[in-house]
C-alpha positions, -999 to +999 in steps of 0.1 A: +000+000+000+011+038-011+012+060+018-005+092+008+009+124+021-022+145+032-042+113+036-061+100+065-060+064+080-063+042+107-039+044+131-030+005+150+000-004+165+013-029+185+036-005+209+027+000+241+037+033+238+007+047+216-015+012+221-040+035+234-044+053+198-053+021+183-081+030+161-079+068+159-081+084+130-050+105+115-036+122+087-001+118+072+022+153+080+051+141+054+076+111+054+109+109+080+141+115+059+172+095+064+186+118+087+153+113+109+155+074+104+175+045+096+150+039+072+167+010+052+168-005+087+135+002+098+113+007+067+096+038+059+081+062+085+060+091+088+054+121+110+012+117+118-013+139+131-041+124+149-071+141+140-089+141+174-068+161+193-039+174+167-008+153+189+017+147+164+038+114+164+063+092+140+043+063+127+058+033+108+043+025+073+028-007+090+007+015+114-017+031+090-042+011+080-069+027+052-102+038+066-130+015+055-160+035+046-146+066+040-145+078+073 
């Protein structure tokens, strides 16, 4: 799947650090660049915005999930 830059999805992760997000809703701020992340380690990454309440956070690729329904 094509992260879209602008784009909202469904934010699920396994982390126990933003477990409690699971299922928000955010939108996609812009990819992390190399200097932000070892991304041939770690895959691609993104800075996110969750829509409820405008907290920003990195987000791996995995993470976003496409809204069903066009939330």
């Amino acid at each position: 799947m094509a992260i879209e830059i602008g784009k909202r999805y469904r934010f699920e992760t396994i982390s126990e650090q933003h477990r409690g997000r699971n299922n928000e809703i955010c939108e996609v701020i812009r990819p992390l660049t190399k200097k932000e992340a070892d991304i041939d380690i770690v895959g691609n990454m993104y800075i996110i915005r969750f829509v409820k309440d405008g907290v920003e956070i990195d987000a791996w690729e995995d993470e976003l999930k496409p809204l069903e329904g066009g939330e």
